[in-house]
N, C-alpha and C positions, 0 to 999 in steps of 0.2 A: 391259276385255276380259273377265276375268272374273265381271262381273255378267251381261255379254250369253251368254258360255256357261253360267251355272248357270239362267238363266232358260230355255233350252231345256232344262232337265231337270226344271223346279222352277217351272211355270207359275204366275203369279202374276196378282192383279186389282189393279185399283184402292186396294182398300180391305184388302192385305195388310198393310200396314206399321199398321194403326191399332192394334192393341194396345199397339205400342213407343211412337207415336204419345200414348196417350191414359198410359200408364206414365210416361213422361220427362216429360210436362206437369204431373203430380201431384208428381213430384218433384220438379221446379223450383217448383212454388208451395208445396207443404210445407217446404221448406227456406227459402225465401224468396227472391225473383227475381234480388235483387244481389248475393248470396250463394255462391262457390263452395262453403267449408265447408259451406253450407247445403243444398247439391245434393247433397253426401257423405252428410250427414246423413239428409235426405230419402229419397238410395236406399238407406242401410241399415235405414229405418225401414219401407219399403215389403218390401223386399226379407224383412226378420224377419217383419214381420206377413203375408207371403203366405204365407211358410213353415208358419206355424205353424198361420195359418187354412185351410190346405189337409189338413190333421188333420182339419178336422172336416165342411168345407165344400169342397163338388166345385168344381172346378178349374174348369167354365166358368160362376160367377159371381163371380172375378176380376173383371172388368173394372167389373161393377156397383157391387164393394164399394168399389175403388179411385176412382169415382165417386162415390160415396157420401162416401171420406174427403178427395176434393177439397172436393167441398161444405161436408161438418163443419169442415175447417181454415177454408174461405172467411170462415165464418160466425161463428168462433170466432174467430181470428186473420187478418186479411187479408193482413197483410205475411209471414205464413210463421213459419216457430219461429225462422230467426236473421235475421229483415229488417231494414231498416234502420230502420223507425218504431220 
């Protein structure tokens, strides 16, 4: 009930939720997929490094960097920092 009344105040599209969307996916693959400690980990590692990169670097290319550090873990590590391989 209360999704359907804040959406009458709080118009929303398709493609609102994809920030969270593209945030929680980095952090489950940076932590590592089978991992819950690892999703803790993940979003404190995410969650530091946005903090701090936003000191120096404007706040809408978030979503790039964090794309960016999907890719670098991919490529480095595939299982995540605490997976199971």
């Amino acid at each position: 009930v209360s999704g359907a009344l804040i959406a009458s105040l709080f118009p929303f599209t398709i493609l609102s939720g994809s920030v969270y969307e593209l945030k929680s996916f980095v952090i489950c693959v940076l932590g590592g997929l089978g991992s819950p400690a690892g999703a803790i980990l993940g979003g404190l590692i995410l969650g530091l490094l946005e903090n701090i990169l936003t000191l120096k670097i404007p706040v809408d290319y978030m979503p790039f960097i964090e794309f960016t550090i999907l890719v670098i873990i991919l490529l480095i590590k595939p299982s995540g920092l605490l997976g199971r391989r």
